[in-house]
N, C-alpha and C positions, 0 to 999 in steps of 0.2 A: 581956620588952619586945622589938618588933622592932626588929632595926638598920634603919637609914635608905639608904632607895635611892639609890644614886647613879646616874649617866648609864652607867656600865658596866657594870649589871644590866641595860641596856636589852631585852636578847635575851633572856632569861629575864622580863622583865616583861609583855615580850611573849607569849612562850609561854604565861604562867598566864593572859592573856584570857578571856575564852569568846567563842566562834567568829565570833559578830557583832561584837563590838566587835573582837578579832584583824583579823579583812576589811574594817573600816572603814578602819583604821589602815594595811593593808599597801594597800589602795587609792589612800591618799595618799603614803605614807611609805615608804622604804626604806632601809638601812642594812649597814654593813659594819665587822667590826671585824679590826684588823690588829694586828699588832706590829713598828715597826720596830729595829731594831739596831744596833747602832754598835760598836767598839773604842776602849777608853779607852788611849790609851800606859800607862807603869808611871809616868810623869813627873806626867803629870796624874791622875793616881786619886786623889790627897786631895783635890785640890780640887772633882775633878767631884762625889766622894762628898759635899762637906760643901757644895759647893752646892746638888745635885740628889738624891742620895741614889742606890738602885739606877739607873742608866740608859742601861745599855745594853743592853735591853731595856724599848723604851716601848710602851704599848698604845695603840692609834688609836682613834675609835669616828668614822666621819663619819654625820651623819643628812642622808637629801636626800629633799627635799619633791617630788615627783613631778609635781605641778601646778602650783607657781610657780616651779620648779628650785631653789629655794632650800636649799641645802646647808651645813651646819655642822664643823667638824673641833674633835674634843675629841681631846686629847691625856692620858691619866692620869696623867703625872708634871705637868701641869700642873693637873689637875681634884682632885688631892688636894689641893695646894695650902689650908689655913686661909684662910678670908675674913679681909683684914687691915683693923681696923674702926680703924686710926690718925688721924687729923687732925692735922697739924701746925699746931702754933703760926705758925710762919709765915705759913697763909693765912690767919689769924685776922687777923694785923698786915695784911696787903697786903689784907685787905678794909676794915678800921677805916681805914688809911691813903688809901684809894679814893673816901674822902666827900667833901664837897662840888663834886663832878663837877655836869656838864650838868644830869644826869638828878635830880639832888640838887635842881633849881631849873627844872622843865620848862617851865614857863609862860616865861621870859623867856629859855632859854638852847636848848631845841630848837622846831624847826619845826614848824605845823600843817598840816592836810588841807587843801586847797582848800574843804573841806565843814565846816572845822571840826574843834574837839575834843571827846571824848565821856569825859566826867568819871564814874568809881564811887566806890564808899566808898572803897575801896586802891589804889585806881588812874587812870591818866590817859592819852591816847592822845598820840602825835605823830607826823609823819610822820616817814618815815624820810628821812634828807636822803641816803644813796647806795641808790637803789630796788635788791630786786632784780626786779621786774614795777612795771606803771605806778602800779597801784591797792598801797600795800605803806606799812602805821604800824606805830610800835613801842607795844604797852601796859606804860607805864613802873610797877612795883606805889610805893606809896608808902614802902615798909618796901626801905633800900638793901640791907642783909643777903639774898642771893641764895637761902637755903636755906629759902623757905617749905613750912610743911607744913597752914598752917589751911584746913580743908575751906571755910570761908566766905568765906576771902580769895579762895581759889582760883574758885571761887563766882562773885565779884565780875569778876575776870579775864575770865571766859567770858559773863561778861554783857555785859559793854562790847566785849569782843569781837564778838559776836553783832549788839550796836548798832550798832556798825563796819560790818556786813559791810551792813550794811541800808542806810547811809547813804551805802555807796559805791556798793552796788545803786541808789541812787536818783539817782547822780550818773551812774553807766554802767550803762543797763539791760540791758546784755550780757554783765556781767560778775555771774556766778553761780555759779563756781566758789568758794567760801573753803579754805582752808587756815590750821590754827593752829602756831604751833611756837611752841615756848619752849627755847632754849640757854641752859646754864647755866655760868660761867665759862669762860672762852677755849678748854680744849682741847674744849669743844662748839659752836665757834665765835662767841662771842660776845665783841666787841668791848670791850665795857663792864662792870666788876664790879657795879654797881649791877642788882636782881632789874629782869628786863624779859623779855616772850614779844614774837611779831610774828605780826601778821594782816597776810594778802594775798588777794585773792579775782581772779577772771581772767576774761575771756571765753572761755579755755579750759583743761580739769581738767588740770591738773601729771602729770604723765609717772605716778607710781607709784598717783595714784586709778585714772587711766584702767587702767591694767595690773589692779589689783583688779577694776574693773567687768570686763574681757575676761574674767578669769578664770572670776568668778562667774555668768557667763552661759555660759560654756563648760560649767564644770560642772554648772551646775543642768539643761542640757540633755541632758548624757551623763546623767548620778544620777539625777537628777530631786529632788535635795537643795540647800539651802544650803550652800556651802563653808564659810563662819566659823559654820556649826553643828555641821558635821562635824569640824571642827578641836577645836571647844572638845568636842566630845564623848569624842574623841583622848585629848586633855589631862588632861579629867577620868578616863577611863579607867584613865591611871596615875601618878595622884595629882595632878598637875599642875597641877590649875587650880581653881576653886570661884568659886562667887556669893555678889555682895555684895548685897542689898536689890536681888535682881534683875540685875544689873549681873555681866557674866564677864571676871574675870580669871587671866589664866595664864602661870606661867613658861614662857615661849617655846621649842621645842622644836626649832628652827633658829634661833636668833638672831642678829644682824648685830653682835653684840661683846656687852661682857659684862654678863649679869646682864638680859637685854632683856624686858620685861614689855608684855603684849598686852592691854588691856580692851575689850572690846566693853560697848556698849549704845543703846537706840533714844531714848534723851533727851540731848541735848548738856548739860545744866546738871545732871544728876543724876553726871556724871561728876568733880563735885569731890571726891565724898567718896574716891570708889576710889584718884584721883589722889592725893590725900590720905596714903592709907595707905600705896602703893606710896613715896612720898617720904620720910616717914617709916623704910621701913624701911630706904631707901634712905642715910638720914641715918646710922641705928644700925649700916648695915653700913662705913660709911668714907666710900660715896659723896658726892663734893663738884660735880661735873661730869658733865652729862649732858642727850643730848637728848629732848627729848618732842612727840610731832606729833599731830594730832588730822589725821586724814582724814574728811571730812565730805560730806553728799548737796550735790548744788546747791541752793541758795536756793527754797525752796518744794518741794520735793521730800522724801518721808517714805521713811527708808531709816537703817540702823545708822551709827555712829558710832566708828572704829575707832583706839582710842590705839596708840601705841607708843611705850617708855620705856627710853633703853638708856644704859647706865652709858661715860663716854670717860674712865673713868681718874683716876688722881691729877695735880691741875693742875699740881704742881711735877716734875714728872717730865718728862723731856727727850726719854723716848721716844715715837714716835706709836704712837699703838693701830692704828692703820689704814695698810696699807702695799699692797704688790702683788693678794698673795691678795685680798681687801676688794674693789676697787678695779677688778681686771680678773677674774681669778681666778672673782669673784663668789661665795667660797666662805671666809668667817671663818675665822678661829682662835683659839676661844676655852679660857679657863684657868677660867671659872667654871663651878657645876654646877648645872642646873637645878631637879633636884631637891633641891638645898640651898636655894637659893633659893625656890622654893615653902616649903619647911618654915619659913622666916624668913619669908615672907607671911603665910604663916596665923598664925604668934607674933602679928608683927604685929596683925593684924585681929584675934586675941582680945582682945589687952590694948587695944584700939577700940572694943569694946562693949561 
């Protein structure tokens, strides 16, 4: 049986390529592995040992994306690290205790659109009562428990969503940019325990679509390729990614913290089931907190559809996951490993069909 690659085979995973797919990958990607060092005193050695185990001698591995600069830092006394798949009781209570809020009672207790609210089987919209853009509703699911994983509920979401976006289109015909996110308990920023995503749509695309479109225009002129086909090619490459019913997802190979998962596909409503699974295994792995963005073409415009899914941590933890590095740095540090993570996808999506 093979052992399972992890993120510090990366050099070696690399090398066994063949030559085409090797040049695809060093085209975009580059990388470096280091080790740095430290001196333990003789005062602190049990403890550093029974914290950390060997470490003073750590191995670095950064990967940086050549075309969006996007740069990753894995550290290997952190990427050995066991995925710790715990849930505490606790948040179990602070969600049960959480009910009958606003959102528990939306019709009489949050605000509507100027245009109205647009009603699914699991869902309901409201405006947001502190915007962050003009045009900006919250889709409240009906089910208060935050951790859905039904491909149909999800489904639903994206649909009222989509009707949202149409009916704010119709209120400002300028406004054709949409954007979806869904925050999931507080440290993904979200305000409220009860399940809710937010649509906003603009008269002008959000800082990180437009950076995409620069990109992809940049590159398809140099290449004469798709960037997010050459990525997902990347990915697949070294085991990384795979399709679902057409639909490509992949453990992210730069990620912006931990555990970040990338689906591409060219139908916005065929993207519940992917999301689906990705949450699910998301659930099995410990995850309780986490954001998800759906980056979308402008309204009437036919063009790919690009999630992104990334784990903020355990809610009751005091620490931030996001500090300097993150922040200015533009350069993560993360403790999960991608290619574990892949291998718990694919579990995943077997026991899915």
């Amino acid at each position: 049986m093979k052992s399972l690659k992890r993120i510090f085979d990366f050099p070696e995973l690399v090398n066994e390529l063949p030559e085409k797919e090797k040049n695809l990958l060093t085209r975009i990607y580059n990388f470096y592995i280091m080790t740095g060092k430290l001196q333990i005193p003789n005062t602190l050695k049990n403890w550093a040992k029974e914290k950390f185990g060997n470490c003073e001698e750590q191995k670095i591995i950064r990967i940086i994306n050549k075309i969006t600069f996007e740069s990753t830092l894995f550290n290997e006394l952190r990427a050995k690290r066991p995925i710790d798949a715990k849930v505490s009781e606790d948040l179990n209570q602070i969600i049960e205790k959480s009910k009958d809020g606003a959102f528990c009672n939306p019709i009489e207790q949050t605000p509507l659109d100027i245009f109205g609210r647009i009603e699914g089987k699991y869902c309901i919209t409201a405006s947001n009562i502190a915007k962050y853009d003009y045009l900006h509703a919250v889709i409240i699911f009906k089910d208060h428990n935050p951790f859905i994983e039904d491909p149909e509920k999800i489904r639903d979401y994206l649909e009222v969503a989509y009707k949202w976006f149409k009916k704010a289109n119709e209120y400002d015909n300028n406004a054709i940019y949409p954007f979806f996110m869904w925050n999931c308990l507080w440290r993904a920023g979200a305000s409220l325990i009860h399940g809710h995503a937010q649509v906003l749509i603009s008269k002008e695309p959000y800082a990180k679509q437009e950076f995409y479109n620069h990109i992809r225009e940049i590159y398809t002129a140099r290449y004469g390729s798709e960037y997010f086909e050459d990525i997902y090619k990347i990915h697949e490459s070294l085991k990384l990614a795979f399709t679902y019913n057409g639909i490509k997802i992949m453990a992210y190979l730069t990620p912006i913290k931990e555990k970040e998962i990338m689906i591409i596909s060219s139908d916005f409503f065929n993207l519940s089931k992917p999301i689906g699974i990705v949450l699910k295994c998301y659930y099995r792995l410990g995850v309780r907190s986490f954001n998800l963005v759906i980056f979308m073409p402008p309204l009437g415009f036919q063009d790919i559809f690009i999630v992104r899914i990334v784990d903020r941590g355990d809610p009751l933890s005091r620490t931030c996951d996001i500090g300097g590095m993150e922040l200015y740095a533009g350069t993560p540090v993360v403790a999960s490993d991608p290619f574990i993570l892949a291998e718990e996808l694919r579990k995943t999506l077997k026991e899915s069909n």
